[in-house]
C-alpha positions as CSV (number, residue, x, y, z in Angstrom):
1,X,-13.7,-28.1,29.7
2,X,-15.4,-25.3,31.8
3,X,-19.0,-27.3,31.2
4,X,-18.1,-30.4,33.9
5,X,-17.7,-27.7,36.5
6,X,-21.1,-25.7,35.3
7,X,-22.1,-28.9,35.7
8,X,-21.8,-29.2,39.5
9,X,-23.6,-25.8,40.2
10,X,-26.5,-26.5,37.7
11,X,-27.4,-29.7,40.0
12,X,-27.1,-27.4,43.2
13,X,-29.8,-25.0,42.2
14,X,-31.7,-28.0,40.8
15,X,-31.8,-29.6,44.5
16,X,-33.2,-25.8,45.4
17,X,-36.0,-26.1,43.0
18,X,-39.5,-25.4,44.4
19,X,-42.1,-27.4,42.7
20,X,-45.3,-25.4,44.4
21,X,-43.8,-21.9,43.2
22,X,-41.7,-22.6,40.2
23,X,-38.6,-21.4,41.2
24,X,-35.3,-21.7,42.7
25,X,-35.6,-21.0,46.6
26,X,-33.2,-20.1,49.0
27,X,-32.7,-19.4,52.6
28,X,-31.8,-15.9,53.6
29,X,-31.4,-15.0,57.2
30,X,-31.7,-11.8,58.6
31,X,-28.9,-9.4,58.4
32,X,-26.9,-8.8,61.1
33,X,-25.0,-5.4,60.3
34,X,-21.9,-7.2,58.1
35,X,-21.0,-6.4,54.4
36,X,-24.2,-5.3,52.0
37,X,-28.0,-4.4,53.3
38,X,-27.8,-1.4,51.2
39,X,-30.8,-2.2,48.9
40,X,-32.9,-5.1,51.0
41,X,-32.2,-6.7,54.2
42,X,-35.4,-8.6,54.1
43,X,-35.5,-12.5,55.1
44,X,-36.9,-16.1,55.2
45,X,-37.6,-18.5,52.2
46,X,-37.3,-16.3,48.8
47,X,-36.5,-16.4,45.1
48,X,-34.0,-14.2,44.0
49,X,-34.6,-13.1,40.4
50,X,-31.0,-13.4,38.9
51,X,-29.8,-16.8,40.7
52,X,-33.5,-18.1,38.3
53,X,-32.4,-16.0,35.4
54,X,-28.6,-17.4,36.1
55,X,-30.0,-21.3,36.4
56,X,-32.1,-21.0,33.2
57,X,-29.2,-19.8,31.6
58,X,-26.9,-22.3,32.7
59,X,-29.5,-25.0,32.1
60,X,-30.0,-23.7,28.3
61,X,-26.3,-23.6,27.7
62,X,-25.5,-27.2,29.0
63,X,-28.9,-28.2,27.2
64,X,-29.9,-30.2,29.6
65,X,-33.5,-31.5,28.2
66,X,-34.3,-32.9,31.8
67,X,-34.6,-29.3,33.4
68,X,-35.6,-27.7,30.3
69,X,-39.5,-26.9,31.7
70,X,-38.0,-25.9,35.3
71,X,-35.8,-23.2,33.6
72,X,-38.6,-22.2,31.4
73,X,-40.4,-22.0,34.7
74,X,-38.2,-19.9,36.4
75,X,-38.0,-17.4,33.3
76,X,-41.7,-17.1,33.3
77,X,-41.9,-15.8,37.0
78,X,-38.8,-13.5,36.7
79,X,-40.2,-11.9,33.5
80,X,-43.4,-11.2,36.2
81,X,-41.6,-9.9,38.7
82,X,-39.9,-7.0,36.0
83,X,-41.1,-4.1,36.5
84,X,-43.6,-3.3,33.5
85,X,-45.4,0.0,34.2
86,X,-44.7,2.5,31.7
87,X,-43.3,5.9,32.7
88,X,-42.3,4.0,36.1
89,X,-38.6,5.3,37.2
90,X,-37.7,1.5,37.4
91,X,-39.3,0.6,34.6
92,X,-37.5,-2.2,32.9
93,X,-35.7,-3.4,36.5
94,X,-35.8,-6.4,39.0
95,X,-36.1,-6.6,42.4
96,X,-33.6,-8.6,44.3
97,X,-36.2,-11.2,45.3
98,X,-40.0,-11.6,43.8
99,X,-41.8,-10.7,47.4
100,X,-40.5,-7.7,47.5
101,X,-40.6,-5.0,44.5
102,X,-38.3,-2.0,43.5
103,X,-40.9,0.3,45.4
104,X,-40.6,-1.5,48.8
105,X,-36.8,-2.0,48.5
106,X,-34.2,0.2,50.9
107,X,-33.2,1.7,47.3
108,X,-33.5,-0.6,43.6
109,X,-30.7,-1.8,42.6
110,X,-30.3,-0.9,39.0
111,X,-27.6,-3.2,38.2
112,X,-30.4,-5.9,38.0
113,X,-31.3,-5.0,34.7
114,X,-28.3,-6.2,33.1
115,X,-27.6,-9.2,35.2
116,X,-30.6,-10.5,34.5
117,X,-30.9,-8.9,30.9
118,X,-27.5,-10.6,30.1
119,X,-28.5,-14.3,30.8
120,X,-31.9,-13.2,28.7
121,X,-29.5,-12.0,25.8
122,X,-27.7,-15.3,25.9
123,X,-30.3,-17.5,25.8
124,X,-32.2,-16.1,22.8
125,X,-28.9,-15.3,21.2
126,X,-27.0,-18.9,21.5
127,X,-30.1,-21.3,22.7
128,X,-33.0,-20.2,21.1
129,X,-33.7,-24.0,19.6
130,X,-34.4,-24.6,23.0
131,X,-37.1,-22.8,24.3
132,X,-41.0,-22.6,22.6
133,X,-41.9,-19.4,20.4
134,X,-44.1,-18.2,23.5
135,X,-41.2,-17.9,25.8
136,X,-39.2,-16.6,23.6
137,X,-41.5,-13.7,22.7
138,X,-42.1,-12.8,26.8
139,X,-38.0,-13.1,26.9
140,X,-37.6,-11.0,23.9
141,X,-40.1,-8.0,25.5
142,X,-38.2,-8.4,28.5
143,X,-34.7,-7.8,27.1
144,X,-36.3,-4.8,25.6
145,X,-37.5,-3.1,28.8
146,X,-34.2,-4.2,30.5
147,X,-32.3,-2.8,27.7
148,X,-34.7,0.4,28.0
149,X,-33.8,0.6,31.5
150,X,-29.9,0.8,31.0
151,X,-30.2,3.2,28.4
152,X,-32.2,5.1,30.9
153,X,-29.8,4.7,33.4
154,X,-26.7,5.9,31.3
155,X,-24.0,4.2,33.4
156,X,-20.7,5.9,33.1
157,X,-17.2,4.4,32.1
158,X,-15.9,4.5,35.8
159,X,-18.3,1.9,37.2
160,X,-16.5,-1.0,35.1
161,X,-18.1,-4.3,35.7
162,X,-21.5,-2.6,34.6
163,X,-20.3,-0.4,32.0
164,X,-19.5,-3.5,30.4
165,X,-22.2,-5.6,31.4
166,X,-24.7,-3.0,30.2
167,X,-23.2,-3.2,26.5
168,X,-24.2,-6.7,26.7
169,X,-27.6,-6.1,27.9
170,X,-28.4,-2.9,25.0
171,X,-26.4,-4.5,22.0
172,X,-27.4,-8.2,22.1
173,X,-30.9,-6.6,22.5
174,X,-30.5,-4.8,19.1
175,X,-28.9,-7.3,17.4
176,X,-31.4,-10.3,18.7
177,X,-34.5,-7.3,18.1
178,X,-33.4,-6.0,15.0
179,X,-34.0,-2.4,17.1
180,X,-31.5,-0.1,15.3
181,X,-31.4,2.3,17.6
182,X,-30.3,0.6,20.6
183,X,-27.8,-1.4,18.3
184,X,-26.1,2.1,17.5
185,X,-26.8,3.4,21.5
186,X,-24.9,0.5,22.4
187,X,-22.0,1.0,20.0
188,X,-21.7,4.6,20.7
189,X,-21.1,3.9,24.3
190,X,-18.8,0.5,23.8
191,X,-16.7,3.4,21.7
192,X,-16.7,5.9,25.0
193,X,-16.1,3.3,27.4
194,X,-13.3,1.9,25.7
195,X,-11.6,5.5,25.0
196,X,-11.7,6.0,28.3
197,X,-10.6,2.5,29.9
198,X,-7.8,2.9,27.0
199,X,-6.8,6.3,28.1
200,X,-6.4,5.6,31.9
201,X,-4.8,2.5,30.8
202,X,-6.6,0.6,33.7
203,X,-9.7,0.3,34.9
204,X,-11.3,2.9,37.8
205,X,-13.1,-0.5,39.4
206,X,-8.9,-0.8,40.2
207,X,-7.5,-4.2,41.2
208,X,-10.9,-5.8,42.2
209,X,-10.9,-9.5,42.9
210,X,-14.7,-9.7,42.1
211,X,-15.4,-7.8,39.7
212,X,-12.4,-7.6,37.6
213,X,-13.2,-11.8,36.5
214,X,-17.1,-10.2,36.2
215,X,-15.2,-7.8,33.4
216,X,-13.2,-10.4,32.1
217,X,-16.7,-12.5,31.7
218,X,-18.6,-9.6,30.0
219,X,-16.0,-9.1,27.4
220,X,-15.7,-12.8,26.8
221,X,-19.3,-12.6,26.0
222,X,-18.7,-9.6,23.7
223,X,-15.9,-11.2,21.6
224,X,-18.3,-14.3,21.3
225,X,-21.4,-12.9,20.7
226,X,-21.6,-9.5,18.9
227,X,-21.9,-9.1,15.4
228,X,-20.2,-6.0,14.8
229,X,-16.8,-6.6,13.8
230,X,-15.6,-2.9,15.2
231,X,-17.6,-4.0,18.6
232,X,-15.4,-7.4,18.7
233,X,-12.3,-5.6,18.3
234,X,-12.8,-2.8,20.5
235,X,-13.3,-5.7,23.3
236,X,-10.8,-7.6,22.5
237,X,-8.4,-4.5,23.6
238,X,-10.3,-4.3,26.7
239,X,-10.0,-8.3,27.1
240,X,-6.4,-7.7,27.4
241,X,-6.0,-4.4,29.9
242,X,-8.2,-6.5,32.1
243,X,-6.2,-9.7,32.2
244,X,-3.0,-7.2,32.4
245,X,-4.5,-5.6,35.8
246,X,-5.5,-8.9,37.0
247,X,-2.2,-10.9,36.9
248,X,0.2,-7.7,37.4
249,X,-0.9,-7.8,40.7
250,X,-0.7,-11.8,41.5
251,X,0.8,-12.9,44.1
252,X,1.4,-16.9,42.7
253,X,2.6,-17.7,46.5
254,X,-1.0,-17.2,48.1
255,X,-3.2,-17.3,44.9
256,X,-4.3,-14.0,45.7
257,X,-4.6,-10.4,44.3
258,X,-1.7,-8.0,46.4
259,X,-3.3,-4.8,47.3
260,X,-4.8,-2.6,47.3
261,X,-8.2,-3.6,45.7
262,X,-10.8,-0.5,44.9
263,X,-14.3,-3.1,46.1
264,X,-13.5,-6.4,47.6
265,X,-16.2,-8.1,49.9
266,X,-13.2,-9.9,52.1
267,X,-9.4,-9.8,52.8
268,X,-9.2,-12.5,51.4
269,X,-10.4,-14.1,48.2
270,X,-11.1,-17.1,46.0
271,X,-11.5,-17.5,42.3
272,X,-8.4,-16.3,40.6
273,X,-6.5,-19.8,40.2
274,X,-9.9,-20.7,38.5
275,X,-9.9,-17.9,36.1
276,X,-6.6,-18.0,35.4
277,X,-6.9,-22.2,34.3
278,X,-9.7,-21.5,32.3
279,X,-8.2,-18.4,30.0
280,X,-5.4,-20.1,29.5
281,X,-7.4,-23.8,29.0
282,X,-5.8,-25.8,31.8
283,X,-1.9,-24.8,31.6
284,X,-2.0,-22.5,34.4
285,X,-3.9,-22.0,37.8
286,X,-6.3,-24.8,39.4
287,X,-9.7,-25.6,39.7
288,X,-10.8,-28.0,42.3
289,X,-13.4,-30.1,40.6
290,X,-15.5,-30.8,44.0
291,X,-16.1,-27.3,45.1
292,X,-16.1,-24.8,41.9
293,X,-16.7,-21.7,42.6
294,X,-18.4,-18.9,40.4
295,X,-15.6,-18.2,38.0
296,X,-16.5,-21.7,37.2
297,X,-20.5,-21.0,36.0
298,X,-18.8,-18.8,32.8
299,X,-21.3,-19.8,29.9
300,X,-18.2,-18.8,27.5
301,X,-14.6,-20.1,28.2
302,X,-12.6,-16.4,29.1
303,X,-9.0,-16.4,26.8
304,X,-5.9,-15.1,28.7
305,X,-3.7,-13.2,26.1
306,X,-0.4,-15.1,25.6
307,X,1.6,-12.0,25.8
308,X,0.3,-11.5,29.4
309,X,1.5,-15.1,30.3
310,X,4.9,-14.8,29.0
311,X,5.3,-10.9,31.1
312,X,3.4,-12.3,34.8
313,X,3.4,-16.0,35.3
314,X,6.0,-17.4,33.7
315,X,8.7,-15.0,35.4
316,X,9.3,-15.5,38.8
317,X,8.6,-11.9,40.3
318,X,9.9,-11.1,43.9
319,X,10.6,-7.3,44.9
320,X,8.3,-5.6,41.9
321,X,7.3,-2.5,42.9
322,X,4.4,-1.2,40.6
323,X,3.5,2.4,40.8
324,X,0.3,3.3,38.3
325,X,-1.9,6.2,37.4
326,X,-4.9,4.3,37.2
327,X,-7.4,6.7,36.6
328,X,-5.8,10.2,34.6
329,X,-8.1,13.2,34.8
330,X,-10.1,13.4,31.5
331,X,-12.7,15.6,29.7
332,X,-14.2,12.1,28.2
333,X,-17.1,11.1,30.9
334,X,-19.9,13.5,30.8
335,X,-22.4,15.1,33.7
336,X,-25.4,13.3,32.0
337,X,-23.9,10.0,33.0
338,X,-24.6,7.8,36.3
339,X,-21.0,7.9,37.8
340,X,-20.2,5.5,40.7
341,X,-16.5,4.4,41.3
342,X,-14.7,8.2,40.8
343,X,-17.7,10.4,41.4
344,X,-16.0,13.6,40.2
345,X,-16.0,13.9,36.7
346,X,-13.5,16.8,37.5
347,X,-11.4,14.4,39.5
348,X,-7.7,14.7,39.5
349,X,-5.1,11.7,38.9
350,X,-5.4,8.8,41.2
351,X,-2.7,6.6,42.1
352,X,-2.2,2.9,43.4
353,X,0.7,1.3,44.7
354,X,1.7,-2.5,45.3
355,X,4.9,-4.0,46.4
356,X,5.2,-8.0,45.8
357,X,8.1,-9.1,48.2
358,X,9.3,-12.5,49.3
359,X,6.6,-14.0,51.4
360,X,4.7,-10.7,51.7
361,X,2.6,-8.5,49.0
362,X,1.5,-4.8,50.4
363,X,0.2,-1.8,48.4
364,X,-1.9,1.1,48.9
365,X,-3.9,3.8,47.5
366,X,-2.3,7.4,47.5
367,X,-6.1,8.9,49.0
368,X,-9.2,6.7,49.2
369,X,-12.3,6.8,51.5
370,X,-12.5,4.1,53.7
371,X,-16.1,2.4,52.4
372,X,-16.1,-1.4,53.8
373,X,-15.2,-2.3,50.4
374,X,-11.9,-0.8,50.1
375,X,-8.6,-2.9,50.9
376,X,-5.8,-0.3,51.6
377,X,-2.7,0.3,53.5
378,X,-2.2,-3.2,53.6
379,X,-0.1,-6.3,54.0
380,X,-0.4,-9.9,52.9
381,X,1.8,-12.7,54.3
382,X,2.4,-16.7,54.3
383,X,1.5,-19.0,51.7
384,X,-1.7,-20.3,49.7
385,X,-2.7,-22.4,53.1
386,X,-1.2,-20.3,55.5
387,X,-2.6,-16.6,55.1
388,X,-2.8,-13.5,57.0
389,X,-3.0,-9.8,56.6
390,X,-3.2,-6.7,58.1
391,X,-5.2,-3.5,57.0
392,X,-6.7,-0.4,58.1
393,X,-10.0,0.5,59.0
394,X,-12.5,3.2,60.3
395,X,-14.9,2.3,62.8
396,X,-18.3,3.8,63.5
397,X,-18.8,1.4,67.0
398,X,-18.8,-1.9,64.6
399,X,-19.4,-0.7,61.0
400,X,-16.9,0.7,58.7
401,X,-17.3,4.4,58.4
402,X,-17.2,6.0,54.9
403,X,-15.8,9.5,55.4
404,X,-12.4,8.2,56.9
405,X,-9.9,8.7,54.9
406,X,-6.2,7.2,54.4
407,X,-3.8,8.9,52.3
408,X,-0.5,7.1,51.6
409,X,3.0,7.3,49.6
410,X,4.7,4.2,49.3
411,X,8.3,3.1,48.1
412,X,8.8,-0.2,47.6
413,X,7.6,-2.1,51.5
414,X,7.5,1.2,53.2
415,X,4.5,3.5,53.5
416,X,4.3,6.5,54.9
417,X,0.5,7.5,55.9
418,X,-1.8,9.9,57.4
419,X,-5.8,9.2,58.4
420,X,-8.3,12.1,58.4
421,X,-12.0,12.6,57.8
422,X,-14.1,14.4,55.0
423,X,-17.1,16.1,55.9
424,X,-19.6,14.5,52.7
425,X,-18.9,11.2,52.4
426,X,-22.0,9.7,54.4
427,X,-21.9,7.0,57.1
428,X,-23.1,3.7,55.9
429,X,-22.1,4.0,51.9
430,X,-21.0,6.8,50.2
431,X,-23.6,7.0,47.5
432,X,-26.7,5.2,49.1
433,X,-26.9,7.3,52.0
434,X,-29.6,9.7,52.1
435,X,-27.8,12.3,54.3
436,X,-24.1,13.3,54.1
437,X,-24.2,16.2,55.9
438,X,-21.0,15.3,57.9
439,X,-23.0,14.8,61.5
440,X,-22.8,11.8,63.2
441,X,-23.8,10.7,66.4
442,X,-22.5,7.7,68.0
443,X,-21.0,5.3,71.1
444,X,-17.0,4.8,69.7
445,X,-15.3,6.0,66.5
446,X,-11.9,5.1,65.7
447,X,-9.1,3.6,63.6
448,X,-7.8,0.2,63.5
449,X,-5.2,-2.2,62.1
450,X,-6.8,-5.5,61.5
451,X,-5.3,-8.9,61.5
452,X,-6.9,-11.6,59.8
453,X,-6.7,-15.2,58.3
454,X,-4.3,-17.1,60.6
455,X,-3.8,-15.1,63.5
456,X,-2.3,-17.9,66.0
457,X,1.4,-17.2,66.3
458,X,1.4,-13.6,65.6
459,X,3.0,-11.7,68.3
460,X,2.0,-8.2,68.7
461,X,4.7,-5.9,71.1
462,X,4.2,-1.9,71.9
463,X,6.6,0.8,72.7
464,X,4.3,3.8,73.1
465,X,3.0,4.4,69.6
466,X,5.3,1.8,67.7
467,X,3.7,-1.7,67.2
468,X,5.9,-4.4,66.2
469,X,4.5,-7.3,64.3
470,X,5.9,-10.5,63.7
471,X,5.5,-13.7,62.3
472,X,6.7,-16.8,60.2
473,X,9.9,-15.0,59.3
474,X,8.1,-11.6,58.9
475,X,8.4,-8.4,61.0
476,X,6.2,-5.2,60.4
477,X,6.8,-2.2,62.0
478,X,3.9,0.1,62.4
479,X,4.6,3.5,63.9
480,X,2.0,5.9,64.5
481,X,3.9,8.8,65.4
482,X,0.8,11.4,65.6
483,X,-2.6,11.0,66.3
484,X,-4.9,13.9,67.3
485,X,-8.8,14.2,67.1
486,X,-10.4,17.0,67.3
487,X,-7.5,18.4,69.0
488,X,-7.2,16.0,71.9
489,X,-4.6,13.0,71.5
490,X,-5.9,9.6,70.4
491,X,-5.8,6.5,73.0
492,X,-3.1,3.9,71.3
493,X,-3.3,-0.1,72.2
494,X,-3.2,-3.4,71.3
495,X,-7.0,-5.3,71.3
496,X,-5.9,-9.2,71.7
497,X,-9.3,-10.1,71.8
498,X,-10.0,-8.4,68.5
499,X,-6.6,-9.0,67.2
500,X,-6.1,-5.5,66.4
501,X,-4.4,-2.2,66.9
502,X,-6.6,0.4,68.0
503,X,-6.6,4.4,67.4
504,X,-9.2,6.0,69.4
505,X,-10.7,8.8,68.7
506,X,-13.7,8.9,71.2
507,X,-15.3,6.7,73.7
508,X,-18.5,7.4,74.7
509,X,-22.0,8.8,73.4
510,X,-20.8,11.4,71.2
511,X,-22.5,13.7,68.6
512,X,-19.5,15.3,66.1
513,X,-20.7,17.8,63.6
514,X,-17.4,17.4,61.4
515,X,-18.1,20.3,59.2
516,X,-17.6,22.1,62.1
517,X,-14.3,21.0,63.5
518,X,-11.9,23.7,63.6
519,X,-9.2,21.9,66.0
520,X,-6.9,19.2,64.0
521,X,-8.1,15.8,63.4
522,X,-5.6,13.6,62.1
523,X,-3.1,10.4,62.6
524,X,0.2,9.9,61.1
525,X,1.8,6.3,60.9
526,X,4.6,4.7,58.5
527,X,4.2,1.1,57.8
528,X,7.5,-1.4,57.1
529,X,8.3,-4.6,56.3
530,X,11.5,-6.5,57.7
531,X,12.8,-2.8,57.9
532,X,12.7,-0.7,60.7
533,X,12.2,3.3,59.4
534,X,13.3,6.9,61.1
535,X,9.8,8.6,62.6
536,X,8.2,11.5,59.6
537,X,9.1,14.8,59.9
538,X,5.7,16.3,60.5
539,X,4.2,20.1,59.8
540,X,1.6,21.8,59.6
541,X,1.8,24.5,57.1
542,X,-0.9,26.5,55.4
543,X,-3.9,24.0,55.5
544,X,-1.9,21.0,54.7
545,X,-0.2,18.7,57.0
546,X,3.3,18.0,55.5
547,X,5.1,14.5,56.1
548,X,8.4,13.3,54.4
549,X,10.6,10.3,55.3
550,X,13.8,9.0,53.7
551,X,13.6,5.5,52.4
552,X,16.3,3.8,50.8
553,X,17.5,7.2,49.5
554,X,14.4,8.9,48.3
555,X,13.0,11.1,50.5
556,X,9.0,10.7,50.7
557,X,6.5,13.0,51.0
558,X,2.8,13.4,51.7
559,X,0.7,16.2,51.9
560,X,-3.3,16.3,53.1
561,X,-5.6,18.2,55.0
562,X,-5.4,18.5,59.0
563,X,-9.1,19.5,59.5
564,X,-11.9,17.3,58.3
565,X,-13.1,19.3,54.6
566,X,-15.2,18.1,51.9
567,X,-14.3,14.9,50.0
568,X,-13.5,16.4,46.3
569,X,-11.4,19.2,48.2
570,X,-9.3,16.4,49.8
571,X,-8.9,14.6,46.6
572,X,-7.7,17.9,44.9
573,X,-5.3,19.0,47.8
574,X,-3.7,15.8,48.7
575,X,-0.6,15.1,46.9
576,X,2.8,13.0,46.8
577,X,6.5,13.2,46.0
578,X,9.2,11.7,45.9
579,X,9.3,8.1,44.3
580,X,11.1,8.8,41.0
């Protein structure tokens, strides 16, 4: 079924197929200062090493004879571009594009070994008849170094969508080589990765409408591929916590995941109707055959458990409120390992929350930075054509800052909130920024509630800090009821041109050294759907600041620090009651 679709994409690259280099060729402007640029932001007419590994692949699988020398063509030059020098620190890895290698990058990108060491794998794995003994050898030494280079790497559990892809990449590589030793590397760490997803019962890569289909794909390709029957089986349990976190949080009224959502690259996002009607082979969800999007390119069909159908889309499900542990602290990750998603091996509990109301989906996550791919404290309303949400942000002048924080409780479609900064977590991106030393100078910092999607009849009113939203039979009441930086109050108002709700900490050429902030720095703001909520009790107390509310009976609370302090300390002190 999923092959028509594949179809469509395969004759996309083929139009982008340059003759004089021997390669698919794209476009890429320069970047203007949105989403990515961590690893390259270079530009003009390039060839990007896993969109050639990705069109081989998809070329091989569909056997199309016709393109058979163009994908063998594209292989050829990828397998150049690896890097090849023994003892190198990227030995075994790709570059994002061929003119520019891992040396002259902003920083490697060493996830590129295993999407382009996966579509390898494949090949030699399921379409070996199709390729001559020559490219298969080159293909074969390839997967090696790439395999080489993930061991090497030693990605931990947390960072989901590679921890699983990278068992692809070191497995099929032992099993297609005969290489013992990475066959039993590779099963050693399928056994820790799925102890720990098991334990948490989710995974830390929480909620994500990217890359929780990625996972979803990499263990379809496990269950199909591997030999080991203790292998299949270990991802067949992980096949079915990742289809669990995926439609628990569905919202079938706008086909999209309710918040919050750990990475996401936009509020709001395609792809999930498409997954969901190929795991379940056409009963449920949609794909529109004219524009399939990349759920569509899977090279094996994914299989939806029929256990999770019958508990998520069969019901109807209005007012579910879902409050999950999704990462519990362990002893089972280890300080040799590359951790990315909960950096802290030592990291307490971490808790999400999502409400799915009538017309409205909103969730949170109890403390989270605020990198440009979170999605917290947030809101979603209308209906699959008709979308819009709010959500809060940090802004360094016009880029998401990473060491704001938002720490939240939330009952039901009430949250009670409070914003604050950590002194460690960089500027730019919390693990590819060189210096975090909690120094920043710049022209405007501050907060902001964002609306976006369809924007045109929202009305926005304000009554000093309370904001009253409302819309196509939807009213959100948004109260900031404190907001203090570095001592001095915050400037409150509603930005029409912007469409957003603005909390100002500074205006102005500013240098802040927030490691040395003594004064408080804080905002405190609850957040209700058609329900209007009493102002928080506020305190400071110790070196906490101590909010509680009562909704609907339970009385909230939320405790976090008042001064800016390091990230793992903020983590550790912030805490919430109340719910049960």
């Amino acid at each position: 079924m999923y092959e028509k679709f594949l179809e469509t994409i395969v004759e996309e690259k083929h139009a982008m197929f340059c003759k004089e280099t021997g390669m698919i060729q794209q476009h890429v402007n320069p970047w203007n200062g949105g989403s990515g640029g961590y690893h390259t932001r270079i530009s003009g007419d390039l060839h990007n090493c896993t969109e050639n590994t990705q069109y081989a692949n998809s070329v091989f699988h569909l056997r199309k004879e016709e393109y058979y020398d163009e994908a063998i063509s594209c292989l050829k030059n990828i397998i150049k571009a690896q890097d090849t020098r023994p003892g190198s620190k990227t030995y075994g890895l790709w570059p994002y594009f061929v003119e520019e290698d891992c040396d002259h990058m902003i920083a490697p990108d060493y996830n590129m070994a295993d999407f382009n060491g996966k579509c390898l794998a494949y090949i030699l794995k399921k379409r070996r008849d199709c390729i001559d003994d020559e490219t298969a050898a080159l293909m074969t030494e390839s997967l090696m170094r790439a395999a080489e280079c993930s061991i090497g790497r030693n990605v931990s559990p947390d960072y989901t969508n590679i921890s699983l892809m990278s068992l692809n990449t070191i497995i099929l590589a032992g099993e297609i080589s005969g290489n013992q030793a990475f066959l039993e590397r590779g099963k050693e760490r399928l056994r820790k990765v799925h102890k720990y997803d098991m334990f948490c019962g989710s995974y830390s890569e929480y909620n994500s409408p990217a890359y929780t289909p990625l996972a979803i794909e990499e263990l379809s390709m496990m269950i199909a591929l591997f030999e080991d029957e203790e292998c299949r089986k270990m991802a067949e349990d992980l096949n079915y916590l990742a289809w669990d976190m995926l439609l628990k949080h569905y919202d079938k009224e706008m086909k999209q995941l309710a918040p919050p959502a750990m990475r996401s690259y936009g509020s709001f996002t395609g792809g999930i109707e498409e997954m969901l009607y190929l795991g379940t082979n056409g009963k449920y969800g949609y794909i529109d055959p004219e524009k399939p999007s990349y759920s569509a390119m899977l090279r094996i069909p994914p299989v939806c458990p029929e256990e999770i159908i019958e508990k998520y889309i069969k019901p109807e499900r209005k007012n579910v409120f879902i409050d999950e542990t999704f990462y519990k602290k362990n002893d089972i990750r280890t300080p040799d390992e590359d951790t990315v998603i909960v950096r802290n091996i030592d990291s307490p509990d971490l808790k999400a929350f999502t409400f799915l109301g009538d017309g409205y989906s909103m969730g949170a996550f109890e403390k989270t930075d605020m990198w440009t791919q979170r999605r917290s404290s947030m809101i979603y309303w209308g209906d699959e054509n008709h979308k819009t949400s709010i959500r809060i942000r940090c802004i360094n002048k016009d880029y998401d800052y990473c060491s704001g924080m938002v720490y939240t409780n939330q009952f039901e479609n009430v949250m009670l909130s409070h914003c604050g900064f950590v002194t460690d977590r960089g500027d730019f991106h919390y693990i590819l920024d060189k210096t975090k030393d909690g120094k920043l100078t710049t022209e405007k910092l501050f907060f902001k509630f964002e609306l976006e999607g369809d924007c045109e009849n929202v009305k926005v009113t304000q009554d000093g800090g309370r904001f009253t939203i409302t819309d196509k039979g939807i009213k959100i009441d948004l109260n900031i009821t404190e907001a203090v930086f570095d001592g001095q109050p915050m400037e409150l108002f509603y930005n029409e041109k912007d469409k957003c709700i603005e909390a100002v900490c500074f205006d102005g050429e500013r240098t802040i050294e927030f490691a040395n902030l003594k004064s408080e720095c804080y905002m405190v703001f609850t957040l209700a759907v058609n329900e209007t909520v009493s102002a928080p009790v506020t305190i400071m107390e110790d070196d906490l600041l101590k909010s509680e509310i009562m909704v609907k009976g339970k009385t909230l609370k939320l405790y976090s620090p008042y001064i800016p302090v390091g990230f793992d300390s903020a983590i550790e002190k912030t805490k919430t009651e109340g719910r049960e």
